[in-house]
matplotlib code that plots the C-alpha trace (Angstrom):
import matplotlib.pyplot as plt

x = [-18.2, -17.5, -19.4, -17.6, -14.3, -15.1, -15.8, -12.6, -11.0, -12.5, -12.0, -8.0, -8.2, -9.6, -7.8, -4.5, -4.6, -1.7, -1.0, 0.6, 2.3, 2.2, 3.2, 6.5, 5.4, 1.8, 3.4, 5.9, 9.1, 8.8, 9.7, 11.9, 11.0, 7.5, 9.4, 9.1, 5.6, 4.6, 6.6, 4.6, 1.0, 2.3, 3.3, -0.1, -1.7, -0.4, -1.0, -4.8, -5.3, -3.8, -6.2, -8.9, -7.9, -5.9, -2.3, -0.8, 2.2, 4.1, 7.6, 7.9, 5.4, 6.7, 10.1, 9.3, 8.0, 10.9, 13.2, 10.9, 10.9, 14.3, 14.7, 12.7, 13.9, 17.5, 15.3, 13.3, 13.8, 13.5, 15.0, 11.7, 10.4, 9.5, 8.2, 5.2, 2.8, 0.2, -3.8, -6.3, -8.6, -10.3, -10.8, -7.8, -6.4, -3.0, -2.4, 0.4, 0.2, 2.6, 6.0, 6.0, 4.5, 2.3, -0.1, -1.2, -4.2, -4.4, -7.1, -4.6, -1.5, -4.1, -5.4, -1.4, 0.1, 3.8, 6.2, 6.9, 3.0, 3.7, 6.9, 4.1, 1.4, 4.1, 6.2, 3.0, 2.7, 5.9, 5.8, 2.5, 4.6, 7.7, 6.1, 4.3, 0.7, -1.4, -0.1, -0.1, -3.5, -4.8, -3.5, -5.9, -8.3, -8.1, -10.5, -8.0, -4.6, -2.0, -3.7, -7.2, -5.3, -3.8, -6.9, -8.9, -6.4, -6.0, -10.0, -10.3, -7.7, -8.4, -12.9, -14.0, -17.6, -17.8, -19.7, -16.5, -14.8, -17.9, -17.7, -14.7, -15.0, -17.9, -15.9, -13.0, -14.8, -16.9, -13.4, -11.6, -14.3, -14.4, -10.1, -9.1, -6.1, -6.6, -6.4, -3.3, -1.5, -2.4, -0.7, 2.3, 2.4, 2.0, 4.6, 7.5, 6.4, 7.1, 10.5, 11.5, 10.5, 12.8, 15.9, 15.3, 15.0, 11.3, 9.0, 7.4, 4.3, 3.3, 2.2, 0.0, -1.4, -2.6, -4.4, -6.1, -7.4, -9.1, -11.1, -12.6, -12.7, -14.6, -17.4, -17.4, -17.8, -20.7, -21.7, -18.2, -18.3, -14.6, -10.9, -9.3, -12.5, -14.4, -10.7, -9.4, -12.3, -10.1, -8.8, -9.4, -7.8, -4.5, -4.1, -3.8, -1.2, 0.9, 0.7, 1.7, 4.1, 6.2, 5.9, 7.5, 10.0, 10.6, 10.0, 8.4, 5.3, 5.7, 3.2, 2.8, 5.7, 4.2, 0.9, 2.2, 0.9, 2.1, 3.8, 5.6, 6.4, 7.3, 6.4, 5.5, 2.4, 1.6, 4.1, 3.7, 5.6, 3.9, 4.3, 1.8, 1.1, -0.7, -1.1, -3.5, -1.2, -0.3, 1.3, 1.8, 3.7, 5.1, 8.1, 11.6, 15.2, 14.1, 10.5, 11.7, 14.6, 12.3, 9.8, 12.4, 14.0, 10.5, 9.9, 12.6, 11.8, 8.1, 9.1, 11.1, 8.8, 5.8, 3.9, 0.4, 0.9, 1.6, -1.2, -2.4, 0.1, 3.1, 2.7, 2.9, 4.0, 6.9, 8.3, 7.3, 5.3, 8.0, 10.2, 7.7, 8.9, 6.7, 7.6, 6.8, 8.3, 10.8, 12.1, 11.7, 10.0, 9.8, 10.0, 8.4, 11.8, 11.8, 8.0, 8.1, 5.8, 2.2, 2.3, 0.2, 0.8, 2.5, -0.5, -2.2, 0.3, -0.3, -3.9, -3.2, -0.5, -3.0, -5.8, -3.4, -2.8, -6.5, -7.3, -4.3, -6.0, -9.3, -8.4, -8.6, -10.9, -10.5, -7.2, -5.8, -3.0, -2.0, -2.6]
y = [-27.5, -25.1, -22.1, -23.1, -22.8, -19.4, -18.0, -19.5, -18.0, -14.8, -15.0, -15.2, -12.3, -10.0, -10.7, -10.7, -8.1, -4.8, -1.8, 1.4, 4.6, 8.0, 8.5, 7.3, 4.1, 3.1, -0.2, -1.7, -2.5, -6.5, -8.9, -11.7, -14.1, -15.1, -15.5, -19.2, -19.0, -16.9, -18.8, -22.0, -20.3, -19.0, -22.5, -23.7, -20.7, -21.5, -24.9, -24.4, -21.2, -23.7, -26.2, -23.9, -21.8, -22.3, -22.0, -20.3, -22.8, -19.8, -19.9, -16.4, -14.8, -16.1, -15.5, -11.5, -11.3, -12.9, -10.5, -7.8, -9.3, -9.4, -5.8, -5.1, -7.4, -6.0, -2.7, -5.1, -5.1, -9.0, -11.8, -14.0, -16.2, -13.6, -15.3, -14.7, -16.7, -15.9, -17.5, -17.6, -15.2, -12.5, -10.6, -7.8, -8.5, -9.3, -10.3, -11.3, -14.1, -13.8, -15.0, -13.3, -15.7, -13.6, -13.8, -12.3, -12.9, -13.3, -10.0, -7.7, -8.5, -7.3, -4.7, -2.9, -1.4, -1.3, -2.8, 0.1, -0.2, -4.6, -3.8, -1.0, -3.9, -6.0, -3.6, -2.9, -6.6, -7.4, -4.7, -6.3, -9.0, -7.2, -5.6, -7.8, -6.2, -9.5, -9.8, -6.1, -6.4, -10.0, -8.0, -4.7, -6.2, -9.2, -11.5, -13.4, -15.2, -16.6, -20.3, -19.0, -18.2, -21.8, -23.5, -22.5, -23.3, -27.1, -27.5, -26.6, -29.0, -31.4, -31.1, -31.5, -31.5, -31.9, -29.8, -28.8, -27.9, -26.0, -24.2, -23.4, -21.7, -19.6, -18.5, -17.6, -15.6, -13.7, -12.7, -11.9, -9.6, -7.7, -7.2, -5.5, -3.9, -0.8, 2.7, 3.5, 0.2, 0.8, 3.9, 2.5, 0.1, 2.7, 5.3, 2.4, 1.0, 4.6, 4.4, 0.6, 1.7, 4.7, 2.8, -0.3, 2.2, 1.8, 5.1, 5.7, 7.7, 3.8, 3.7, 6.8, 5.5, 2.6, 3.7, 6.4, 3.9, 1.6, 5.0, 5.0, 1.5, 1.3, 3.6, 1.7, -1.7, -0.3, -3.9, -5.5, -8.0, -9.1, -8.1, -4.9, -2.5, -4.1, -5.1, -1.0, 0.9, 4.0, 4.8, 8.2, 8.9, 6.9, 8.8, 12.1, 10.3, 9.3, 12.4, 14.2, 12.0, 12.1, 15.8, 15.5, 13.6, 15.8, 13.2, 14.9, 13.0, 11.9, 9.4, 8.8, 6.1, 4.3, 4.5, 3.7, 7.3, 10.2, 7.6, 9.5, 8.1, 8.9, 7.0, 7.3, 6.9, 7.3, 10.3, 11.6, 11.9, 11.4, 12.3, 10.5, 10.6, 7.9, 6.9, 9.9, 12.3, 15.5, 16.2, 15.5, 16.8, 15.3, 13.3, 14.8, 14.5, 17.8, 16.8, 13.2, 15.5, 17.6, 15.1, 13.2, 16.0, 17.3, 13.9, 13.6, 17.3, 16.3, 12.8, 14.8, 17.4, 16.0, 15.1, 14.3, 16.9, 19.5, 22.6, 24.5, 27.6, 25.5, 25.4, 28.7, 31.1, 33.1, 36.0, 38.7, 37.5, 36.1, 34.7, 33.1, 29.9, 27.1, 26.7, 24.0, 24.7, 26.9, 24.5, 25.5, 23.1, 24.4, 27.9, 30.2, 29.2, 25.9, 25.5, 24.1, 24.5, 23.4, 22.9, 24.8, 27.9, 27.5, 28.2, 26.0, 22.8, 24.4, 23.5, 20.2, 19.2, 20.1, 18.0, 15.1, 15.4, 16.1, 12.6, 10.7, 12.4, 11.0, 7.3, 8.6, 11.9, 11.6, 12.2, 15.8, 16.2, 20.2, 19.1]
z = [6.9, 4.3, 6.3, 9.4, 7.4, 6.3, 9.6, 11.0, 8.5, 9.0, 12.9, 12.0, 9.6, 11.8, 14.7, 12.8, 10.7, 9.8, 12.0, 11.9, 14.7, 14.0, 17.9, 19.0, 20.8, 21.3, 22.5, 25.1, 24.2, 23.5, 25.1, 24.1, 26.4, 24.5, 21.3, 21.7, 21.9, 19.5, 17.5, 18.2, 18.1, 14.7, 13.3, 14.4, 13.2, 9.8, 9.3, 10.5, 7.8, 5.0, 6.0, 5.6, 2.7, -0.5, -0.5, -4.0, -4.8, -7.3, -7.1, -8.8, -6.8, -3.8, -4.9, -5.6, -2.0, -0.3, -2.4, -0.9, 2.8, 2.8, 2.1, 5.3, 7.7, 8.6, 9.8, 12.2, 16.2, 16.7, 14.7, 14.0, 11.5, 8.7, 5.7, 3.1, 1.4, -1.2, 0.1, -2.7, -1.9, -3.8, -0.5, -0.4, 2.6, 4.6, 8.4, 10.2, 12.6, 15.7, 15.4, 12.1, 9.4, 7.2, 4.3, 1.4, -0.4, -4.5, -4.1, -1.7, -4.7, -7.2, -5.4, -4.8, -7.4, -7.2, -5.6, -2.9, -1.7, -1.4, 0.3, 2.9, 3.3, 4.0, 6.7, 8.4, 8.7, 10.1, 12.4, 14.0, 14.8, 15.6, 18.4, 19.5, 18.9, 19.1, 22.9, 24.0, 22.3, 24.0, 27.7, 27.0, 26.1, 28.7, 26.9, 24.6, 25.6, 23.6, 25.5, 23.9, 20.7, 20.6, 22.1, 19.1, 16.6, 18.4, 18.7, 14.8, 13.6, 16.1, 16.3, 13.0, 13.2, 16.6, 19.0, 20.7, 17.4, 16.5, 19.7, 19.6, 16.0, 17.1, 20.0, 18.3, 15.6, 18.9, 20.0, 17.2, 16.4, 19.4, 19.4, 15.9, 16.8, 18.1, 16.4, 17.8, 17.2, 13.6, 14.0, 15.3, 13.0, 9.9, 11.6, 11.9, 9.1, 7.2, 8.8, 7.6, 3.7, 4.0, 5.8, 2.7, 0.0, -1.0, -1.1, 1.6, 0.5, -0.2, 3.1, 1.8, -1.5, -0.1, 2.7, 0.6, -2.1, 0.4, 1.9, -2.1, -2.4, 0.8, -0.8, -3.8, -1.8, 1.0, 1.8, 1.5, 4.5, 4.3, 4.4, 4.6, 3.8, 7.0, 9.2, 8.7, 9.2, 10.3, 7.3, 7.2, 11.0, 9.8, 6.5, 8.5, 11.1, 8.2, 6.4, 9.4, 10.7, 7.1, 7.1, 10.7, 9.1, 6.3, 3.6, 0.6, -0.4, -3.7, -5.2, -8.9, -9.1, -6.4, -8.3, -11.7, -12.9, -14.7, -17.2, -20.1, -23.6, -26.7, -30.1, -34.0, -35.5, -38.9, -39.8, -36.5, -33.5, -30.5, -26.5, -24.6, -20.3, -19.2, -23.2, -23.5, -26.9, -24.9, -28.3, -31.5, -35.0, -38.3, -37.6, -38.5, -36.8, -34.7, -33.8, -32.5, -30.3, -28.8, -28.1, -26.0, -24.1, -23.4, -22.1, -19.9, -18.6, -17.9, -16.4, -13.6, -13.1, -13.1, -9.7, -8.5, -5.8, -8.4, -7.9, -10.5, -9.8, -10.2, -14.0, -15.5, -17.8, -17.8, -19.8, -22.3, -25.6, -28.1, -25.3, -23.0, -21.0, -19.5, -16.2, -13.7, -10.0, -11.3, -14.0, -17.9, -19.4, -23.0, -24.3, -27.6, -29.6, -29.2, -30.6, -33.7, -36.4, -36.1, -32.2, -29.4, -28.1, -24.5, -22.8, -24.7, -23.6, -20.1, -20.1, -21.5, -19.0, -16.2, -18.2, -17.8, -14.2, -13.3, -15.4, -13.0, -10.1, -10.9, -9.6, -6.4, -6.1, -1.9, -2.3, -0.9, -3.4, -2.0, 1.9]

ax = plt.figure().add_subplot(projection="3d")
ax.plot(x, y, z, "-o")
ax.set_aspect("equal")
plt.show()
C-alpha cells in the first residue's frame, strides 16, 4: 500500500504543480462558470493528498503563510478558496490544486530562503489556479478532464486495494506524467506572478532567486526522482523569461535580501572592533569612540551599496594619492582621511569588498549577476 501511496502522490504533484508568463497571456481569460467545480475536485483533491501524505499541524507555520497569502490575494483575478498547508515531505516541492487549495512541503520551506521567495512559490501557485491552468491544460492536451481528475481521486479513496483502485492509481500517475503544465503556462504563471509580488510589496527578483537555485540544485541532485528538480525541468528557459520580462518592467533586479546575503555587522572582540559581511571580518582595529563610529557609518554605507549584481568596475578608486575615495556606483564609501591608523590602504579594502561578494556569489556559480 505504501508504494501505491507514493505514486498517487506523485501523480498529484506532477500534474499540479507552479507556473509562470513572460508573455502577456498564454491562457484564456477564465471562466467563472467552473468555479464550483474546481472547487469540488479541489476539496476532494485535498482530503485524498492528506490521506496519503502527512499533514504538518503548526499553528505558526501555518499562521506565517496565511499572513503571506493574504498579501497576495487582493492582486488575484477570481475570489476562490486560497489557503496553504505545510505536507511532510523532504521533497522541495509546492502545487496548487484547482479551486485554489495549495501545499507546501516541509523540504520546499527549507529549501526558500526568505520570506519574498515563499511569498514567489506561493504567487506562482495561486496563479495556476487563478487562471485556471489545470483546465486550459486538461483541454490541450485532451487526455484528462476535470471527471478523470475526480474519478481518480473517488477510486483512490473509495478502492483501497482493489483492482479498480489500483487501476485507477496507475492511470492517474500515466496521465499526470504526460501533462506538466506546459512551458508557457509556467511562464504565465512566473510573469503574473512577478507582477502580484510588486503590487503586495514583496521583491520580486524572488521569482529570480528561486528559479536560479533549483538549475544548481538540479546538478547537485542528477538522479533526484521527485519534486521540483524532476516537475520544472525548464528552468533555465524561465530564468531568461523573468529576467527579461522584469527588465521590460523596469524593476531593477536586486537579490541579496531575498537571499539573506551580503549581511553587514559590526561587533567587538577582544579589544577590537570588527565589520563583518556574511560573518567573514572585512575589517578590523583597536576599539576607541572613533573606530566604533566609523565602523558603523561604513556599515551603513556598505549595507546600501552593496549588491550581488555589483561588477568589478563599480568599486573603484577615485582621486589623486592623499585624497583618494572608495567609490561604489558613484557613492563614497570611505576616503584616505578617514583611514585610521593600522587599517588597509583603499585599494586594499577594494579587493577585500570584492572577495566578500565573490564568496556570496559562490552559492550559486550559474547565476549571471552582470546579464
Amino acid at each position: 500500500m505504501m508504494k501505491k501511496t507514493a505514486l498517487f502522490a506523485a501523480a498529484l504533484m506532477m500534474f499540479f504543480l507552479p507556473a509562470g508568463c513572460a508573455c502577456a497571456a498564454a491562457s484564456p481569460e477564465p471562466s467563472e462558470k467552473t468555479i464550483k467545480r474546481e472547487l469540488k475536485i479541489g476539496r476532494k483533491g485535498a482530503e485524498a493528498i492528506e490521506k496519503q501524505v502527512p499533514r504538518v499541524l503548526d499553528p505558526a507555520a501555518e499562521a506565517r503563510l496565511a499572513m503571506i497569502a493574504a498579501k497576495l490575494t487582493p492582486y488575484l483575478q477570481r475570489d476562490l478558496e486560497y489557503s496553504v498547508r505545510i505536507l511532510d515531505m523532504k521533497e522541495p516541492n509546492a502545487f496548487a490544486l484547482p479551486g485554489g487549495r495549495t501545499y507546501f512541503t516541509t523540504g520546499m520551506l527549507e529549501f526558500l530562503k526568505s520570506e519574498d521567495e515563499i511569498a514567489a512559490v506561493m504567487c506562482h501557485e495561486f496563479i495556476h489556479a487563478d487562471r485556471a491552468h489545470g483546465i486550459v491544460q486538461a483541454k490541450r492536451n485532451n487526455r484528462l478532464t476535470l471527471l478523470t481528475i475526480a474519478g481518480l481521486v473517488a477510486a483512490t479513496q473509495a478502492g483501497g486495494d482493489s483492482g479498480a483502485g489500483i487501476a485507477a492509481m496507475a492511470n492517474g500517475l500515466q496521465t499526470a506524467l504526460m501533462n506538466s503544465y506546459s512551458i508557457e503556462l509556467e511562464k504565465e504563471a512566473d510573469a503574473r506572478g512577478i507582477d502580484v509580488l510588486y503590487k503586495a510589496g514583496y521583491n520580486p527578483a524572488a521569482m529570480l532567486t528561486m528559479m536560479e537555485r533549483m538549475k544548481v540544485e538540479k546538478l547537485k541532485r542528477a538522479q533526484y526522482q521527485m519534486g521540483i528538480f524532476q516537475t520544472h525541468p525548464e528552468e533555465e528557459e524561465r530564468v531568461d523569461a523573468a529576467l527579461k520580462y522584469l527588465r521590460d518592467k523596469g524593476i531593477e533586479i536586486q537579490r541579496k535580501d531575498v537571499v539573506q546575503s551580503l549581511k553587514i555587522k559590526t561587533d567587538t572582540v577582544s579589544g577590537d572592533a570588527r565589520l563583518y559581511v556574511d560573518d567573514a571580518v572585512l575589517l578590523s582595529a583597536p576599539e576607541t569612540e572613533a573606530s566604533r563610529k566609523l565602523f558603523s557609518e561604513l556599515g551603513e554605507r556598505l549595507d546600501s551599496t552593496l549588491e550581488l549584481e555589483l561588477a568589478p568596475y563599480d568599486i573603484k578608486i577615485l582621486g589623486e594619492k592623499g585624497s583618494q575615495s572608495l567609490v561604489i556606483r558613484r557613492k563614497t564609501i570611505l576616503t584616505e582621511e578617514e583611514l585610521l591608523p593600522g587599517m588597509p590602504p583603499l585599494a586594499e579594502l577594494r579587493d577585500r569588498i570584492n572577495d566578500a561578494l565573490n564568496r556570496s556569489r559562490r552559492g550559486n556559480m550559474l547565476t549571471d549577476y552582470f546579464d
